[in-house]
N, CA and C atoms as a LAMMPS dump frame, in Angstrom:
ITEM: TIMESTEP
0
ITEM: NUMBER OF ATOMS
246
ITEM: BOX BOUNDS ff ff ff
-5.0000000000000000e+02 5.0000000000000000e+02
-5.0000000000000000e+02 5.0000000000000000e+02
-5.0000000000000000e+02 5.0000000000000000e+02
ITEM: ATOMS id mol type element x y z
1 1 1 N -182.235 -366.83 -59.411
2 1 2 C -181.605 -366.142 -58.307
3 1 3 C -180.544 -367.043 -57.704
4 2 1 N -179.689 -366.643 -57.267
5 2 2 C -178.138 -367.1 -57.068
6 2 3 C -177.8 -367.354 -55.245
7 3 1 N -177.847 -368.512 -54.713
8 3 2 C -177.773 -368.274 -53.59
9 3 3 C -176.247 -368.148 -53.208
10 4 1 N -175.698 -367.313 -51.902
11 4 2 C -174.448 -366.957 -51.552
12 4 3 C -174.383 -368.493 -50.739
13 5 1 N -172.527 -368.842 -51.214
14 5 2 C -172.105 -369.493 -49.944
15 5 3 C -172.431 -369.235 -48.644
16 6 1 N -172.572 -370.188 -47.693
17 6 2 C -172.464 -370.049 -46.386
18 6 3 C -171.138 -369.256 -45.857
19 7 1 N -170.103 -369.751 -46.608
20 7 2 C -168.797 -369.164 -46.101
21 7 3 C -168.556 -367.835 -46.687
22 8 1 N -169.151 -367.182 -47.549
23 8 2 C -168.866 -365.424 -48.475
24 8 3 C -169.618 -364.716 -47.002
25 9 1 N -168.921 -363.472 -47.137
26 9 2 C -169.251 -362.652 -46.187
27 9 3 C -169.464 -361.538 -47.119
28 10 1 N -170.732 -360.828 -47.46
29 10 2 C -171.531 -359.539 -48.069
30 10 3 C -170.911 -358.1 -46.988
31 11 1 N -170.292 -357.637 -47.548
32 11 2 C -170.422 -356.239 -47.107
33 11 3 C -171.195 -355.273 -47.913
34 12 1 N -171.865 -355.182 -47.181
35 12 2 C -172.676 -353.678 -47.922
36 12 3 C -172.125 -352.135 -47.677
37 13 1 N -170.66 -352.175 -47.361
38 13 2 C -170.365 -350.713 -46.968
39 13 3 C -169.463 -350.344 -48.332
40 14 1 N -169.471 -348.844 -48.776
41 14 2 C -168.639 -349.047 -49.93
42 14 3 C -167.278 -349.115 -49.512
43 15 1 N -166.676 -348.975 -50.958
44 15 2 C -165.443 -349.088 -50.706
45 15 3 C -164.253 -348.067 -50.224
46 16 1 N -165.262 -346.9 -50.442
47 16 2 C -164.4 -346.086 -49.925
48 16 3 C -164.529 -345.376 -47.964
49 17 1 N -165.132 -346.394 -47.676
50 17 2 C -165.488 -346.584 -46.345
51 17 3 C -164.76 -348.027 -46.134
52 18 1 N -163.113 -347.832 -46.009
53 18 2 C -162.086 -348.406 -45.413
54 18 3 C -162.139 -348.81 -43.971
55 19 1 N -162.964 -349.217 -43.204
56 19 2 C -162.857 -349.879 -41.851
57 19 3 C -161.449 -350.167 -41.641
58 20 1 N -160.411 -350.946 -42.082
59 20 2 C -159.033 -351.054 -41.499
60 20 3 C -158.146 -349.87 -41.193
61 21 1 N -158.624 -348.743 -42.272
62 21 2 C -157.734 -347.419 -42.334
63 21 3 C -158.353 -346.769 -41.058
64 22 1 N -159.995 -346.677 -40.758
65 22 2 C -160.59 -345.837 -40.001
66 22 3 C -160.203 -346.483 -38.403
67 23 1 N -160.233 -347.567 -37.957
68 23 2 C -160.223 -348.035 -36.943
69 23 3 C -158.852 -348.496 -36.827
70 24 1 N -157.895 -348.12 -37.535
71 24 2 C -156.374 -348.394 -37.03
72 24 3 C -155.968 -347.966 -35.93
73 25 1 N -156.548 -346.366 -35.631
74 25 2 C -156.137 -345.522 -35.003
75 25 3 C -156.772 -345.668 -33.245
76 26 1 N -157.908 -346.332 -33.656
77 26 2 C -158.826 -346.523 -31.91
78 26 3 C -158.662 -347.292 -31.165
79 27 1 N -158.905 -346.731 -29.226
80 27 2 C -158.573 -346.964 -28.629
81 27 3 C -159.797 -347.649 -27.986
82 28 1 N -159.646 -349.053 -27.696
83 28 2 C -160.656 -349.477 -26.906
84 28 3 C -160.678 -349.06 -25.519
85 29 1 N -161.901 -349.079 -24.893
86 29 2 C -162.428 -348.875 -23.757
87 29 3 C -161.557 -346.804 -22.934
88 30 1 N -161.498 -346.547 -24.493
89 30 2 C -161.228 -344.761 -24.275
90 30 3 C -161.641 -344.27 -23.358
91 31 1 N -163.239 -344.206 -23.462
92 31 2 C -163.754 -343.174 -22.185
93 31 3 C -164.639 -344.087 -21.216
94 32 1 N -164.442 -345.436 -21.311
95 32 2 C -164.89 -345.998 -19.974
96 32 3 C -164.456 -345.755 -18.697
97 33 1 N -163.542 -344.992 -18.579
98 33 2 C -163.488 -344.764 -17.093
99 33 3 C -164.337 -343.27 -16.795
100 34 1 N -164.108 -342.26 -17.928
101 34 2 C -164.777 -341.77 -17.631
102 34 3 C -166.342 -341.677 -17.484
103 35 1 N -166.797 -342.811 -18.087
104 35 2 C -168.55 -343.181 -18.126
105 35 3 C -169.092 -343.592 -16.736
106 36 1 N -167.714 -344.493 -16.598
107 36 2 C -168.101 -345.038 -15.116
108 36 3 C -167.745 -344.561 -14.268
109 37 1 N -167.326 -342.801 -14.223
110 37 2 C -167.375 -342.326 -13.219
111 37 3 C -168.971 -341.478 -13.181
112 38 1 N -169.773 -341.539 -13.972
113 38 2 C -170.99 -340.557 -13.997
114 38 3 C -172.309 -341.696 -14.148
115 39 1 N -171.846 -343.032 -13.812
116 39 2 C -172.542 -343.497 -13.768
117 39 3 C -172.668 -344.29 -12.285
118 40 1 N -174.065 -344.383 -11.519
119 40 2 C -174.166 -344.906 -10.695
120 40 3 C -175.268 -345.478 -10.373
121 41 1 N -175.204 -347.327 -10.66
122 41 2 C -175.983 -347.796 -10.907
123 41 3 C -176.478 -348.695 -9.703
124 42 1 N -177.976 -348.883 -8.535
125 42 2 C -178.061 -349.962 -7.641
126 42 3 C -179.201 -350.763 -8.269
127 43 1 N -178.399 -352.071 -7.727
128 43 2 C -179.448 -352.807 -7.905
129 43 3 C -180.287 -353.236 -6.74
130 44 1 N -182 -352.576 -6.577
131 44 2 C -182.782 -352.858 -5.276
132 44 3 C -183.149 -354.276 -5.324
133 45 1 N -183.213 -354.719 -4.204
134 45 2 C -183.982 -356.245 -3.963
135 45 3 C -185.392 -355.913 -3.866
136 46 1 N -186.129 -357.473 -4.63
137 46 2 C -187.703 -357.187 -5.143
138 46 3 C -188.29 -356.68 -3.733
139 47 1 N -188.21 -357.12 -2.779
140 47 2 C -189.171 -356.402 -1.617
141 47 3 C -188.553 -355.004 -1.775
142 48 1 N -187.464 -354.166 -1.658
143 48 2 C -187.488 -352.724 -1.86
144 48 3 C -188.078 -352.389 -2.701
145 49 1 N -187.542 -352.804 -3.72
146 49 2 C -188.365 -352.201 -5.205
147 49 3 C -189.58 -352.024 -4.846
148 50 1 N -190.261 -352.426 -4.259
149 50 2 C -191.586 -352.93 -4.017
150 50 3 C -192.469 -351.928 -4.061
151 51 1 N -191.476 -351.109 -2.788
152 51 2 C -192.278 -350.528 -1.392
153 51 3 C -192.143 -349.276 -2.081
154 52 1 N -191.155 -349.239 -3.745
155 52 2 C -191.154 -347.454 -4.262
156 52 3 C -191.539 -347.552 -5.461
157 53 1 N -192.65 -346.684 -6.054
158 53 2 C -193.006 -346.768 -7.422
159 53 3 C -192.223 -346.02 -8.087
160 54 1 N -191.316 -345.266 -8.272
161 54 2 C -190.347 -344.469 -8.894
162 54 3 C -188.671 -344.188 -8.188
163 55 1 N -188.349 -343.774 -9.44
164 55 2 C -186.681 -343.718 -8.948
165 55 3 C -186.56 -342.559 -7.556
166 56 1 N -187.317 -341.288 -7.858
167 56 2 C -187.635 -340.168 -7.537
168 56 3 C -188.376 -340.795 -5.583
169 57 1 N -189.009 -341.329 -5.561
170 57 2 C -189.504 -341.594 -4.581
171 57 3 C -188.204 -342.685 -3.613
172 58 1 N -187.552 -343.375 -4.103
173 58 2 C -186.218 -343.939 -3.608
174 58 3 C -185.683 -343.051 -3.019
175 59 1 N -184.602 -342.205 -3.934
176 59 2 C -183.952 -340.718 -3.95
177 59 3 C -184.635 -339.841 -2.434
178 60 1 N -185.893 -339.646 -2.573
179 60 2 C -186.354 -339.059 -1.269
180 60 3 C -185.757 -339.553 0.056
181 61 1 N -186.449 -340.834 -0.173
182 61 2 C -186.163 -341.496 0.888
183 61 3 C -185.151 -341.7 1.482
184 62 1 N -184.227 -341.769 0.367
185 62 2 C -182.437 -342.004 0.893
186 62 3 C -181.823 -340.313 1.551
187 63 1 N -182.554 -339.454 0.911
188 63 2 C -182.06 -338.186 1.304
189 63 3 C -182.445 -338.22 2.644
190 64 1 N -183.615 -338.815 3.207
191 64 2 C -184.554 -338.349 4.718
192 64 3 C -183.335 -339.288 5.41
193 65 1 N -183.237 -340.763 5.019
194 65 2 C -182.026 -341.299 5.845
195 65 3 C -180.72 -340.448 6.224
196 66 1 N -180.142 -339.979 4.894
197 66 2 C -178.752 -339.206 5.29
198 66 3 C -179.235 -338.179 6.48
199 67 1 N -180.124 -337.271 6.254
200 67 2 C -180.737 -335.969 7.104
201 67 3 C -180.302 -336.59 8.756
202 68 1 N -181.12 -338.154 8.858
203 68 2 C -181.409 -338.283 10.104
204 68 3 C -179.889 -339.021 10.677
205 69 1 N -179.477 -339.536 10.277
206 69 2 C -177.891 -340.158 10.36
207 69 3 C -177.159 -338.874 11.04
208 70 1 N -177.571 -337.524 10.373
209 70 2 C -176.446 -336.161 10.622
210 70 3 C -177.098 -335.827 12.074
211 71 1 N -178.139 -336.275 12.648
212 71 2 C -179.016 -335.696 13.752
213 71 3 C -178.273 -336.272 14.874
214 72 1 N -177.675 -335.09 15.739
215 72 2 C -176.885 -335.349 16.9
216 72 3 C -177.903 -336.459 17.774
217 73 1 N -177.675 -337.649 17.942
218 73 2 C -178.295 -338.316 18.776
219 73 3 C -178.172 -337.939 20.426
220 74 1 N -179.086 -338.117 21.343
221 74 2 C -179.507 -337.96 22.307
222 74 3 C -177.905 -338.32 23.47
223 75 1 N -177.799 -339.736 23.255
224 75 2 C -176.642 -340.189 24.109
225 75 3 C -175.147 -339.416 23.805
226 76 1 N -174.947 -338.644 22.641
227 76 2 C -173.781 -338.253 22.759
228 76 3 C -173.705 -336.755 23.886
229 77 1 N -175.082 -336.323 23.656
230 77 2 C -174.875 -334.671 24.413
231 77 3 C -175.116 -334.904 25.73
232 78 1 N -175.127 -336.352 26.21
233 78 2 C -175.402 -336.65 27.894
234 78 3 C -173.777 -337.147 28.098
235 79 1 N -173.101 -337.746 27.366
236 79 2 C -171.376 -338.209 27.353
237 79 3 C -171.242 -337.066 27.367
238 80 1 N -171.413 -335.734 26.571
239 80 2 C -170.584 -334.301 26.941
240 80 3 C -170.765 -333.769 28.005
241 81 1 N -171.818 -333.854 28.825
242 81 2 C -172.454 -333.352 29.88
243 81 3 C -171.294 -333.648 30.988
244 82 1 N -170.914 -334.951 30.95
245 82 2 C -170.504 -336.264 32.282
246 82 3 C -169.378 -335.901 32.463
């Protein structure tokens, strides 16, 4: 049995699977903008992570925050009053 140089490089693709002809034409980073618009990724710190066993249980939670953020607070309808 015949060992290969260190320096030969084996392709196992045939030959009529032209890589220079096929990839002449492509465009790197094509649809990365569009990926990274449908992607939205946080990273929680270990004490958050902590406190949620699922993505789904996060998600809740962040929804109950927005809810209460929209809740006319007390001091603005006493400034309308004045």
């Amino acid at each position: 049995m015949k060992t290969k140089s260190k320096g030969a490089k084996v392709s196992d693709l045939r030959p009529e699977y032209n890589l220079g002809a096929l990839l002449k034409k492509g465009v790197r980073g094509k649809y990365a903008t569009r990926f990274q618009e449908g992607t939205n990724l946080v990273l929680l710190a270990p004490d958050v992570a902590k406190a949620f066993q699922t993505d789904e249980a996060v998600n809740a939670a962040l929804r109950l925050v927005i809810r209460l953020t929209k809740l006319p607070s007390p001091n603005k309808k006493i400034a309308a009053k004045a």
